[in-house]
C-alpha positions as CSV (number, residue, x, y, z in Angstrom):
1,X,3.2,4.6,8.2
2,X,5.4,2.5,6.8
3,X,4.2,0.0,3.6
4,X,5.2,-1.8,0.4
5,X,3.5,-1.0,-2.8
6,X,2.3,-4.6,-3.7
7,X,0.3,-3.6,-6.8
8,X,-0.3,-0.6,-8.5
9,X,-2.1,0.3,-11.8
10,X,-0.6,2.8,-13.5
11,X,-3.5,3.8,-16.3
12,X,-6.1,4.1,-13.9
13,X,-3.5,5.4,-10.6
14,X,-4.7,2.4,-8.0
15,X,-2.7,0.2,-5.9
16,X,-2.2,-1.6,-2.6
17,X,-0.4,-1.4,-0.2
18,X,0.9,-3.6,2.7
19,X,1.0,-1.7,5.9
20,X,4.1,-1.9,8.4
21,X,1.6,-2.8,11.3
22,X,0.1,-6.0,9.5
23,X,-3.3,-4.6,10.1
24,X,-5.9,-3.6,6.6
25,X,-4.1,-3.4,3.9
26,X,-4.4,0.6,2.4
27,X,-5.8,1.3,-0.8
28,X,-4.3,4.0,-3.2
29,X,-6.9,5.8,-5.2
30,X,-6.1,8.6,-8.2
31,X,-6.5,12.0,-6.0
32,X,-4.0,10.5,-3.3
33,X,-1.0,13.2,-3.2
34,X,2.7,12.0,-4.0
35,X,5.9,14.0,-4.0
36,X,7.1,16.1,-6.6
37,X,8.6,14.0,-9.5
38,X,6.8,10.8,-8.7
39,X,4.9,9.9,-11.6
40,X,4.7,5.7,-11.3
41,X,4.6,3.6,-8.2
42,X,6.4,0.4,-8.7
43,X,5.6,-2.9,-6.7
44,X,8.0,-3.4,-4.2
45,X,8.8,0.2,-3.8
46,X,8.5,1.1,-0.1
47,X,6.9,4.3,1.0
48,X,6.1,6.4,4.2
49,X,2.1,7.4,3.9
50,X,-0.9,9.2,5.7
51,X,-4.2,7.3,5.7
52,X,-7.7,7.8,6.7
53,X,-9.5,4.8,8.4
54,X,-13.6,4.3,7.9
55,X,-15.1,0.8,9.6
56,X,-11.3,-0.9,9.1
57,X,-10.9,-0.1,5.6
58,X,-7.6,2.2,4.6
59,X,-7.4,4.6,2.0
60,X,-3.9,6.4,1.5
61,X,-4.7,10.6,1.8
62,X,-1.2,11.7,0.8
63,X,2.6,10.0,0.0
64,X,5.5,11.5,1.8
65,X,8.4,9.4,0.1
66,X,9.1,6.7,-2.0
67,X,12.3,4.3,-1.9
68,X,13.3,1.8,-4.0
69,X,14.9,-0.1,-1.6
70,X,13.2,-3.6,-3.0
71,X,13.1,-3.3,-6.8
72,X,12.3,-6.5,-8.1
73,X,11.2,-8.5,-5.2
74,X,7.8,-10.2,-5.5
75,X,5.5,-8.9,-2.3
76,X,4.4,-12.6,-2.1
77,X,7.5,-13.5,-0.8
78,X,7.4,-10.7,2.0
79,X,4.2,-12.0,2.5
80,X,4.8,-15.6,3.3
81,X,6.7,-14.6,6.6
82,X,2.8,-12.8,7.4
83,X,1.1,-14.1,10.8
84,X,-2.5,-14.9,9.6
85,X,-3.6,-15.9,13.2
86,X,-2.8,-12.6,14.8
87,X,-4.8,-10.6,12.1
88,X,-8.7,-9.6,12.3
89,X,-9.8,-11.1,8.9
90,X,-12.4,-9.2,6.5
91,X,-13.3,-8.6,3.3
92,X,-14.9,-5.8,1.7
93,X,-16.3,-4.9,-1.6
94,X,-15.5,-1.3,-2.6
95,X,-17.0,0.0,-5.8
């Protein structure tokens, strides 16, 4: 799948990601699996991905390639265009 990296913790390897398909968004966790010399994930970096879904929630398994195609854009912004009314809406708690 296609997505956005629209935050991404470096120190602790975490981040989110919007998904091309406007469903869940997916959530990247430190033993997800990235392409040789990928060290950081920067926010607006787009990247192709492999996911695992459990009762709607995402979680990233491995990274196939990154781009940055949008350096310096602020996700928000790709977000406003976002149609809330076609979406399933829930939040979970993930500790």
């Amino acid at each position: 799948m296609l997505g956005i990296i629209l935050w991404y913790n470096a120190e602790k390897s975490v981040g989110l990601i919007w998904c091309e398909d406007q469903g869940p968004l997916a959530f990247i966790g430190p033993d997800v699996m990235r392409p040789d010399g990928v060290d950081d994930l920067a926010r607006g970096s787009q990247i192709w991905f492999e996911y695992d879904e459990t009762n709607g929630f995402r979680t990233v398994r491995r990274i196939a390639s990154v781009a940055v195609v949008m350096s310096g854009t602020d996700p928000a912004k790709i977000l406003e265009s976002y149609d809330a009314s076609n979406a399933r809406t829930a939040l979970r708690v993930v500790a």
